[in-house]
N, C-alpha and C positions, 0 to 999 in steps of 0.2 A: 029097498033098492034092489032092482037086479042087478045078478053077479056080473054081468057086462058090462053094466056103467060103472061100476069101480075100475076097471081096466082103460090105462092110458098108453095108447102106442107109440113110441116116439119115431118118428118119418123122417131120422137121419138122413138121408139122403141127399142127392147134390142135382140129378135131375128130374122135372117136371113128370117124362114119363114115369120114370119109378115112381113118382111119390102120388100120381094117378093110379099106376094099376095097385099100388098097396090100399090106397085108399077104398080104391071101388071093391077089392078085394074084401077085406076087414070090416067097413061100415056096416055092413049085419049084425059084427061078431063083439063089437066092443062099444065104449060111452065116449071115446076122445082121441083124438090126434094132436099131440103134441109136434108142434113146428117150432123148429128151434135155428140153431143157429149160421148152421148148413145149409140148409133149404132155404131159409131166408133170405142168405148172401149170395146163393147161386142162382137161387129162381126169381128173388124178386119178393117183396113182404109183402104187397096185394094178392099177385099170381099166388104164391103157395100158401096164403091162408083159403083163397078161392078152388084151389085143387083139392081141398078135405070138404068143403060148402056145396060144391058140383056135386059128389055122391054122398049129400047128405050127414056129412060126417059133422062132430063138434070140434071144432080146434081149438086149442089150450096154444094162445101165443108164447111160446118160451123164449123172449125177450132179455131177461131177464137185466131191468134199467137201475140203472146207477147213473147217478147223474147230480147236478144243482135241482134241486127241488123243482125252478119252472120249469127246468128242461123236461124234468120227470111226467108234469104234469103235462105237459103238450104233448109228449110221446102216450101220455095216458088217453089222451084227448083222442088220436089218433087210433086207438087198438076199438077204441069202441065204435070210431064209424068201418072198421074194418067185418064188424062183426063175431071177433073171438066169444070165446064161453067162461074163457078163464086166461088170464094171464101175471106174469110175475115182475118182481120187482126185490133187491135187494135191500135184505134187511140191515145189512151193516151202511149204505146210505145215509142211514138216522133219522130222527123221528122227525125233525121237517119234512123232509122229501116224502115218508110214510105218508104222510097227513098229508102232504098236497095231491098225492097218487090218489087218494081216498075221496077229496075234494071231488076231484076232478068225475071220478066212477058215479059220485052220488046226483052230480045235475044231468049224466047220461038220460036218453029214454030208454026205458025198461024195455026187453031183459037187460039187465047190467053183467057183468060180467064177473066170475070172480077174482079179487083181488089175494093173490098168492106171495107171501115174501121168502126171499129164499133165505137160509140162515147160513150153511155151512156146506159146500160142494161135496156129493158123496167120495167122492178121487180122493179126498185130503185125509191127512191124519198127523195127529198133534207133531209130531216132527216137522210136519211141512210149516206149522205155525209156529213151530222154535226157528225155524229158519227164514221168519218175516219177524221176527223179533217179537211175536203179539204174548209169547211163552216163554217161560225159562224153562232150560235144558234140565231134564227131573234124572235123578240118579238111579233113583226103584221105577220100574215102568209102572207099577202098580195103578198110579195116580193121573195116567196120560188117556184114560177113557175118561173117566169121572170129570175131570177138566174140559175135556170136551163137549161132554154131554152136557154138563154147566152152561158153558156159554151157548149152545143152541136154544137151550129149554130159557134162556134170559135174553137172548133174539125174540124166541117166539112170543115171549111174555110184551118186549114191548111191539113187537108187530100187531099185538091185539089191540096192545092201549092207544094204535094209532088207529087203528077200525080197520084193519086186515081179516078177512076171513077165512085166512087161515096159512098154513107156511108148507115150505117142502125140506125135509129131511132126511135125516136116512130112517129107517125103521126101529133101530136101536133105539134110537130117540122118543119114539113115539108114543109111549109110556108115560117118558116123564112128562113130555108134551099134555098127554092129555089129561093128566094129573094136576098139572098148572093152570090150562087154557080152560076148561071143561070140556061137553060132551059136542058142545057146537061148532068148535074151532076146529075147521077141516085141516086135517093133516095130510099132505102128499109124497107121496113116498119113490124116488130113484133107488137104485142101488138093490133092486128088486130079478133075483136068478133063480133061476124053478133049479130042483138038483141035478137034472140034463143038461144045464146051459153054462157055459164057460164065464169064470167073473170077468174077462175082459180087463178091464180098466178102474172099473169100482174095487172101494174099498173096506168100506160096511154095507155087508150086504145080507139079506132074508131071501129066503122062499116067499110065493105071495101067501102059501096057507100062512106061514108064522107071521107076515108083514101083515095081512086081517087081524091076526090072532092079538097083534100088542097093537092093535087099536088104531090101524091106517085105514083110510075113506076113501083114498084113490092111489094105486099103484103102477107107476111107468116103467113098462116094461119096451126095448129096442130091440137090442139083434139075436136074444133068444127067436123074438116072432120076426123081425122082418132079415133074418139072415139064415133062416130056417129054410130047409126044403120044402117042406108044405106050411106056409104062415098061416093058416087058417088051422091046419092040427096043432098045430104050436098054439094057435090063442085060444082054441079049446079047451087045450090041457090045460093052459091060467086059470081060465072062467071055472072050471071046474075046483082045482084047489081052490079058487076065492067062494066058490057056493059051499064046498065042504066045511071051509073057517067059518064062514057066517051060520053054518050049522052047527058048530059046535061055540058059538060066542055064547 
C-alpha cells in the first residue's frame, strides 16, 4: 500500500468552502477524507460527502450510528447510495444492530464500503467510565489501562463475529487488537499527533511512525494538517513518518 493511503484527514470543518479548498488542496497527498460530524450538520450529509467526490477524494462517512438495529440498517442503506469508502458504526450498539449494519453493506453494489465499529472514543479514559457507572473506582491506578484496553480488544472481538471489517481505536490498542482479530481486521486509528502538533483534546495518543509501528492500517489525523500553516507540508511530513514505519515493519 502507499504511504498515502493509510492517511485519513479529518475535514472538521463547519463551512463548504473550507472543506472544498482542503479537499482540492490534500486529494494528491492522502487516501481519505473523513466527514464527520460538523461538516455533516452544517453543510449538509449529501453536499459534504460530494465536496471530497468533486476533487476526487475517498470519504470515510464518520456517522458514527447508534441506534435500534432497523434504524442502523436504513441509515446503512443510505451511506451506500451516498457513495462513502468507509463508514462507521458503534460497537457498544450490540451485536444485533452489528449484524444488521453488515446485512445491509452485503446486498449493496460493489464497491461496498467499509464497515468500521467504533469501540471506545479516543477523549475518554477510565475515569470518565467510573463516572457512567460502567467501572468501579480502582484505588492503585495500576489497573485503569489494562481495564481499558480489555474492553476495546472485547468490542473489537465481537465487532468481528458480527462481519465488521474492522474497528477504530486508539493506537495503544492496536496490538492487542491485532493479536485477537488477526492480520486482516483493519484497524483505524484517531488520537494520532506527529511530535510538532499539540494533543488538543485526545487522550491516548501515538506519533503516526509508532501508530504504523504497533500495527494501525489507517491513521486520522485533523488539525495537526488542516490547522497547519501549510497543510500540504504538514501532510508530507505524516506520509513520510508512515513510509519510514512501514520500512522498518
Amino acid at each position: 500500500m502507499d504511504p498515502k493511503d493509510r492517511l485519513i484527514v479529518a475535514l472538521d470543518v463547519s463551512s463548504q468552502e473550507e472543506m472544498e479548498r482542503l479537499t482540492k488542496l490534500l486529494a494528491p497527498h492522502v487516501g481519505y477524507f473523513k466527514v464527520g460530524l460538523e461538516a455533516l450538520t452544517s453543510i449538509g450529509i449529501p453536499r459534504a460527502v460530494e465536496c471530497v467526490t468533486w476533487y476526487a477524494g475517498s470519504p470515510f462517512y464518520d456517522g458514527k450510528f447508534m441506534d435500534i438495529p432497523n434504524t442502523v440498517a436504513g441509515a446503512t442503506r443510505g451511506v451506500g447510495k451516498l457513495g462513502a469508502k468507509m463508514f462507521n458504526i458503534h460497537c457498544t450498539g450490540g451485536r444485533k444492530m452489528m449484524i444488521e449494519a453488515r446485512v445491509a453493506v452485503d446486498v449493496m453494489d460493489p464497491p461496498k464500503p467499509l464497515l468500521l465499529g467504533v469501540t471506545i472514543l479516543t477523549s475518554l479514559k477510565y475515569d470518565d467510565f467510573v463516572d457512567m457507572g460502567f467501572f468501579p473506582r480502582l484505588v492503585f491506578p495500576e489497573g485503569k489501562e489494562k481495564r481499558l484496553q480489555e474492553l476495546v480488544v472485547s468490542l473489537a472481538k465481537l465487532g468481528q463475529q458480527c462481519g465488521l471489517d474492522g474497528v477504530i481505536a486508539s493506537p495503544q490498542e492496536a496490538p492487542d487488537i491485532r493479536q485477537a482479530c488477526g492480520q486482516d481486521f483493519k484497524i483505524v486509528t484517531p488520537g494520532i499527533r506527529p511530535e510538532w502538533a499539540q494533543l488538543n483534546d485526545q487522550e491516548r495518543v501515538m506519533t503516526p511512525f509508532e501508530a504504523i509501528k504497533a500495527g494501525v492500517d489507517y491513521i486520522v489525523v485533523g488539525r495537526p494538517i488542516t490547522g497547519h500553516k501549510d497543510p500540504v507540508e504538514a501532510t508530507r511530513m505524516i506520509v513520510e513518518e508512515i513510509r519510514l514505519a512501514m520500512g522498518a515493519e
